[in-house]
C-alpha positions as CSV (number, residue, x, y, z in Angstrom):
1,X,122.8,141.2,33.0
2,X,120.9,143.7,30.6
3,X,122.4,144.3,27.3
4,X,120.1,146.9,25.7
5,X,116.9,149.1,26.5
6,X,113.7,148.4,24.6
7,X,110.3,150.3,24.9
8,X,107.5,149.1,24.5
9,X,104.2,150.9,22.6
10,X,100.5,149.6,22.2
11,X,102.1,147.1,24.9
12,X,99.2,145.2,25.8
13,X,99.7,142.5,28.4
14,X,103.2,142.8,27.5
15,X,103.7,139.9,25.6
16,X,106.5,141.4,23.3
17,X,108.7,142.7,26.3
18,X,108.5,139.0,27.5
19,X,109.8,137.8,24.5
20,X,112.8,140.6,24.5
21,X,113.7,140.4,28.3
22,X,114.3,136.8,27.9
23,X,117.6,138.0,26.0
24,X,118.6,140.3,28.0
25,X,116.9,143.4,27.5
26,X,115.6,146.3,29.8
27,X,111.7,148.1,29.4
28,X,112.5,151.8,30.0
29,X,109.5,152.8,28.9
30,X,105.7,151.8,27.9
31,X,102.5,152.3,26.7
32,X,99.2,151.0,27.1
33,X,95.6,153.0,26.6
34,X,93.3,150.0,27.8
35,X,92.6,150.6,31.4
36,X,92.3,146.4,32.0
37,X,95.4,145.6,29.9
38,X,97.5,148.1,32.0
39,X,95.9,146.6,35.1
40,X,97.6,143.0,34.3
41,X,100.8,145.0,32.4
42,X,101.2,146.8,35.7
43,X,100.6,143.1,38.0
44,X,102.9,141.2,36.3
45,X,105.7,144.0,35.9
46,X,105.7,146.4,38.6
47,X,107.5,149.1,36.3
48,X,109.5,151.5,38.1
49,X,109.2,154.5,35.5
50,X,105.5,155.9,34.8
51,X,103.3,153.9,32.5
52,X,101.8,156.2,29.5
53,X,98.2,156.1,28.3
54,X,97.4,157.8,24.6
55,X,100.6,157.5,22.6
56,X,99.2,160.0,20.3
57,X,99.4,162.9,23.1
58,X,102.9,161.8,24.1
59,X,105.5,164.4,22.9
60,X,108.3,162.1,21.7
61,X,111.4,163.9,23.3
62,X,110.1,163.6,26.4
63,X,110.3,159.1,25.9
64,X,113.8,157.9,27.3
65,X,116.3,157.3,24.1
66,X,116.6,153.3,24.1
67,X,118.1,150.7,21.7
68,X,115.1,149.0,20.3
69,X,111.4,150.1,19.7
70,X,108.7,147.1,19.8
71,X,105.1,148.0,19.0
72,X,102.3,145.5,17.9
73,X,99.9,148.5,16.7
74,X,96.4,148.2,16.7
75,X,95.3,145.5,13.8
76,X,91.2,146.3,13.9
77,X,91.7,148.3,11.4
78,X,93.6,145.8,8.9
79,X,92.2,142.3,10.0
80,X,90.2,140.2,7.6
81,X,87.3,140.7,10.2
82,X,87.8,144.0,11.2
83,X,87.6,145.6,7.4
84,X,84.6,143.4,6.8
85,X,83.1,144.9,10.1
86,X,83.9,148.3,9.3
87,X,82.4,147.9,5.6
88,X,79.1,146.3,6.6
89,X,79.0,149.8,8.7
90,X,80.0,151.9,6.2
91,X,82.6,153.0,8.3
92,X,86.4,153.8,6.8
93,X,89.3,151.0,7.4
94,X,93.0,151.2,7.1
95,X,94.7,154.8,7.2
96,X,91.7,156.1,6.7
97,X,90.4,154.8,9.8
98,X,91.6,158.0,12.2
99,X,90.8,156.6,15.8
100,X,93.0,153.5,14.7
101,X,95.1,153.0,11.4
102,X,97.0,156.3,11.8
103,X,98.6,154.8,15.1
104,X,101.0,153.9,12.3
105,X,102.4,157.4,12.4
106,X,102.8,157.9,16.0
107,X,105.2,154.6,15.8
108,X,107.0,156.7,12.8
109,X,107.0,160.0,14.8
110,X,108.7,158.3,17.5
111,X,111.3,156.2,15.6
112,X,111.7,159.8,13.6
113,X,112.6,161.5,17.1
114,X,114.6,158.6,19.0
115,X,116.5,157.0,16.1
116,X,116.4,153.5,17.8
117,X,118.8,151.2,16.9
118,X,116.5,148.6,15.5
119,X,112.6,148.1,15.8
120,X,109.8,145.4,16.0
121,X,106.6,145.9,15.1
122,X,103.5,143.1,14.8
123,X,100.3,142.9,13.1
124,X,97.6,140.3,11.2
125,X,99.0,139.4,8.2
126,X,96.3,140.8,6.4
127,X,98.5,144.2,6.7
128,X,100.3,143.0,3.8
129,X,97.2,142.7,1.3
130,X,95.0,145.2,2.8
131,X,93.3,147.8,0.0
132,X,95.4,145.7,-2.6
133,X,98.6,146.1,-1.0
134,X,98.5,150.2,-0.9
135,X,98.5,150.0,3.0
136,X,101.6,147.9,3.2
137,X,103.3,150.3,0.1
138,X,102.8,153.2,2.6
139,X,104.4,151.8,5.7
140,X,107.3,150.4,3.4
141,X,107.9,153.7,2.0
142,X,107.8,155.7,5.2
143,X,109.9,153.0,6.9
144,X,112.8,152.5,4.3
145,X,112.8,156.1,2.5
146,X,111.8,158.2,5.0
147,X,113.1,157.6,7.6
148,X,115.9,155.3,6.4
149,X,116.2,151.9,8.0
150,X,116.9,148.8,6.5
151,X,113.5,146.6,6.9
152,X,112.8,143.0,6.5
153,X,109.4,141.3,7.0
154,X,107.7,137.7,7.1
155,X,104.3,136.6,7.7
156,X,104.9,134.2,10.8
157,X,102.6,130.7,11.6
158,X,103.2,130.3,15.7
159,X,102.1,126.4,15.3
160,X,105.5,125.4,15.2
161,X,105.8,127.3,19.5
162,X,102.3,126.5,20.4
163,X,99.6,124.1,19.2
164,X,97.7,127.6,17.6
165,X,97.5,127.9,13.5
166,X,98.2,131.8,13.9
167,X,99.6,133.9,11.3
168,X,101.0,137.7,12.0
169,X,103.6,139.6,10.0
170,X,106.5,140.7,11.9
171,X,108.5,143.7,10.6
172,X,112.1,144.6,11.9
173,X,114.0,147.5,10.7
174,X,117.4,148.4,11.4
175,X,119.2,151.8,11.2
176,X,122.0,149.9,9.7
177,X,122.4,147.4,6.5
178,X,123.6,144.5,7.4
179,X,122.6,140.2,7.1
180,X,119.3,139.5,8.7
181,X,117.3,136.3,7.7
182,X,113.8,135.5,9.4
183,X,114.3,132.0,7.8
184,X,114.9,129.0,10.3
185,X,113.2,130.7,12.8
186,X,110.0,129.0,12.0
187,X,111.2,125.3,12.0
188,X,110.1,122.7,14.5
189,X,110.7,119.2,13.8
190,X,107.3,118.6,15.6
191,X,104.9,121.4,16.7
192,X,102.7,121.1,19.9
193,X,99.5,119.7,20.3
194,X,96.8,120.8,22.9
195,X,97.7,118.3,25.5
196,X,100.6,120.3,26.3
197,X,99.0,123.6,27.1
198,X,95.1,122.1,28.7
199,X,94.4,121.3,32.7
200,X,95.8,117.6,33.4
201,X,93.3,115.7,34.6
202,X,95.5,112.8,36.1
203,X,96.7,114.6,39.2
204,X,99.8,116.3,37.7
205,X,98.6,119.9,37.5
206,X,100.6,122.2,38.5
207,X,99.4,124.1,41.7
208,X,99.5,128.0,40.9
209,X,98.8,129.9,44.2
210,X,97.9,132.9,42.3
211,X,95.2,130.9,40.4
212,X,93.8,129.0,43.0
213,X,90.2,127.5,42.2
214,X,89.6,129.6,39.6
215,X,90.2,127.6,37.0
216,X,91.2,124.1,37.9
217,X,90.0,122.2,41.0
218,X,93.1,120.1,42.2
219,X,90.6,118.3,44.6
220,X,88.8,116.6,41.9
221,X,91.1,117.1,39.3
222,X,88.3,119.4,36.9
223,X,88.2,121.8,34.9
224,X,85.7,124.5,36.9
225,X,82.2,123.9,35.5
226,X,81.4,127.2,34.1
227,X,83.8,126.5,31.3
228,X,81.9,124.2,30.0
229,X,79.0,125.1,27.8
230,X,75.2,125.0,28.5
231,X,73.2,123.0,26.4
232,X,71.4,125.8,24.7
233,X,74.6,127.1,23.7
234,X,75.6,123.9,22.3
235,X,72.7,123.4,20.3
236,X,73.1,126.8,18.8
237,X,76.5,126.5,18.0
238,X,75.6,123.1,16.4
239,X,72.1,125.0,14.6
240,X,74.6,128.4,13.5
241,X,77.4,125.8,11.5
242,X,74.4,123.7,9.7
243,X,73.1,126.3,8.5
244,X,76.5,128.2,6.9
245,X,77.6,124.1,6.0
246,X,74.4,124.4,3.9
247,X,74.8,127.8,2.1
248,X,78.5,126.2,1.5
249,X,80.1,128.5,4.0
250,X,83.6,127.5,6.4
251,X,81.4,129.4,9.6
252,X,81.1,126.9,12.2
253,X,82.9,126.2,15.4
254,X,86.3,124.7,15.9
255,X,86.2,121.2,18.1
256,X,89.6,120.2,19.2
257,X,91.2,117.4,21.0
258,X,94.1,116.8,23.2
259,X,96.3,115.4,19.8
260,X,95.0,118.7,17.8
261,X,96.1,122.3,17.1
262,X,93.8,125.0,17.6
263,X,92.0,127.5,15.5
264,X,93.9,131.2,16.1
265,X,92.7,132.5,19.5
266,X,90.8,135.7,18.9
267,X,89.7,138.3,21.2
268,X,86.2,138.1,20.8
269,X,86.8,134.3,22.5
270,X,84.4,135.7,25.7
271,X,81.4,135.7,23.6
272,X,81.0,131.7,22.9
273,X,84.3,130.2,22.7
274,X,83.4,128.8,19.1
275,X,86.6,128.4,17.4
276,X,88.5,126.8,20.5
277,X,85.6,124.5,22.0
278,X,87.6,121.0,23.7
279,X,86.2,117.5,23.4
280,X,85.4,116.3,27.2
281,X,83.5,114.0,29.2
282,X,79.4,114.1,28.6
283,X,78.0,115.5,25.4
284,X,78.6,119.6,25.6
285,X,82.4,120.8,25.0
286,X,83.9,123.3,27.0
287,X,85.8,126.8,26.5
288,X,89.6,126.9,27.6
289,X,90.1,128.4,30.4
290,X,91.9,132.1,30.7
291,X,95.4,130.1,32.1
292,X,95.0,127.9,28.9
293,X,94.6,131.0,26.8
294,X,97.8,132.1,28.5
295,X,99.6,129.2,27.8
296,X,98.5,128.7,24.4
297,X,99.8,132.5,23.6
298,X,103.0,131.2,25.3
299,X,103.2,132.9,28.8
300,X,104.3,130.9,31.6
301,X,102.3,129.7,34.6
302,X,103.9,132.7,36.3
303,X,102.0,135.5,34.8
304,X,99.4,136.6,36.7
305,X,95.6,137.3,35.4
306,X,94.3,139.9,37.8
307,X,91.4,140.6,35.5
308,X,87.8,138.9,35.1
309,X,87.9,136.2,32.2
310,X,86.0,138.5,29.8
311,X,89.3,140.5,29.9
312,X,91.5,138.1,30.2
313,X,89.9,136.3,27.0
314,X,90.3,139.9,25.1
315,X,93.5,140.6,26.5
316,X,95.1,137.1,25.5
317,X,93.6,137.1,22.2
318,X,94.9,140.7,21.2
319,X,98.3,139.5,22.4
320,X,101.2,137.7,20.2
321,X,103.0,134.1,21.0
322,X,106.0,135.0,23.3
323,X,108.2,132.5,22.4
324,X,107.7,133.0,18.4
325,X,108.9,136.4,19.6
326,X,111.4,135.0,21.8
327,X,113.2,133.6,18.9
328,X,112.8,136.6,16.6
329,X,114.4,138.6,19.3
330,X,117.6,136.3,19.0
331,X,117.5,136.3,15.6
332,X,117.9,140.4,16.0
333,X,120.1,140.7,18.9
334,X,123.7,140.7,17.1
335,X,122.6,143.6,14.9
336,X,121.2,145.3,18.1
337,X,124.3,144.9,20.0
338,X,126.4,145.7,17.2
């Protein structure tokens, strides 16, 4: 029984539509530039209507009309990291950062043009502080006086859906005024821990035939070796944190139990694995797996990975926690269906 239409820009892997269908609503239309993400958008969806590529090229009349708008647009050039990146490089950040930050716009040119009944759109918190709160001044201006919606915002922590410190400001608009409260949707009496979302090793895995081996080895009840990391690696990651613990830096990996939450999953997780490295058996740590990384962003057992872990790692750590969204969803739907 679908009760609105949503579409969904900068859509990733999809994990806001997941978060919106589970109230009822319908995807009439998406998005997606990155070749692998619409690979496993595509896999796990099956989208009648055509998937777009560039929103920027996308004339906006020609996008179905629809009752809600989601977009979680590109955060490179906003993130802590990504500024710092881009000013070790001497390379613009923010608005002024044309390949990325003006993505901003399209969202506006298309909200402009359709006149959605309400919005979502997600990105790092540091959105909110970026060039000393200018960036955030801009969207809030463009948003509320131009093109007239009524806009409420909150920088979210997922650790109360899934045992992941991760903190992303969520901004939903409204054409009309009325009561909205992101308050109470954050509350959990007691958040996850990593046992709930890692391989079991007692013999109660559950058996995903689209996984098969890949991952977890039901004969043995292990975690595939390659995960794990080889000693050289360990003794690097061990030599790289001494050596910031000394200067007085925080850069070191992250080592985590089963009774732990997690450092925030990042999309540069292929590369070492050093802020989510798991306490195991024998005296290296191991990576999570890609259908850990799903279920630590919140996707169920379901969703298919159709790409090779380098993209799957990317693709999960680009993506937002589905059921923090979930609930922000419900928190929106009487004003949608209004």
């Amino acid at each position: 029984n679908r009760t609105f239409t949503f579409i969904d820009l900068f859509a990733g892997i999809g994990g806001l539509r997941l978060g919106f269908e589970g109230h009822g609503g319908k995807c009439v239309y998406a998005s997606e530039c990155n070749r692998f993400s619409r690979e496993t958008y595509l896999d796990n969806f099956g989208d009648e209507h055509e998937m777009a590529g560039d929103i920027t090229v996308v004339d906006a009349d020609s996008i179905p009309s629809h009752d809600v708008l989601l977009a979680g647009f590109p955060c490179q050039p906003f993130s802590i990291a990504g500024v710092s990146k881009k000013n070790a490089l001497g390379r613009p950040h923010g608005f002024a950062c044309q390949t990325q930050g003006t993505l901003f716009f399209d969202v506006a040119r298309i909200i402009e043009a359709k006149r959605p009944k309400a919005f979502l759109l997600e990105n790092v918190k540091n959105l909110i502080s970026h060039d000393r709160g200018d960036t955030f001044r801009v969207i809030r201006d463009v948003l509320e006086n131009s093109l007239g919606y009524d806009i409420h915002w909150r920088v979210m922590d997922a650790k109360y859906f899934v045992p992941q410190h991760r903190e992303r400001v969520f901004i939903a608009g409204f054409a009309d005024r009325g009561a909205f409260f992101f308050d109470g949707i954050e509350k959990s009496a007691r958040p996850p821990v990593l046992s709930s979302i890692l391989h079991r090793l007692d013999g109660t895995e559950a058996v995903i035939p689209h996984d098969g081996n890949r991952y977890f080895d039901h004969a043995t009840r292990r975690v595939n070796s390659r995960y794990t990391l080889t000693e050289h690696m360990w003794s690097y990651l061990q030599g790289y944190a001494k050596k910031h613990r000394d200067k007085g830096n925080g850069f070191g990996y992250g080592l985590a139990g089963p009774e732990d939450v997690a450092r925030t999953l990042s999309a540069r997780y292929y590369k070492d694995g050093s802020e989510i490295l798991i306490c195991q058996e024998g005296p290296e740590p191991r990576r999570l797996t890609p259908r850990e990384c799903a279920r630590l962003m919140g996707f169920p057992d379901s969703f298919r990975i159709p790409v090779s872990d380098t993209q799957a790692y990317r693709q999960f750590g680009n993506s937002v926690v589905v059921p923090l969204v979930q609930e922000i969803a419900g928190a929106m739907l009487p004003r949608i269906l209004e």
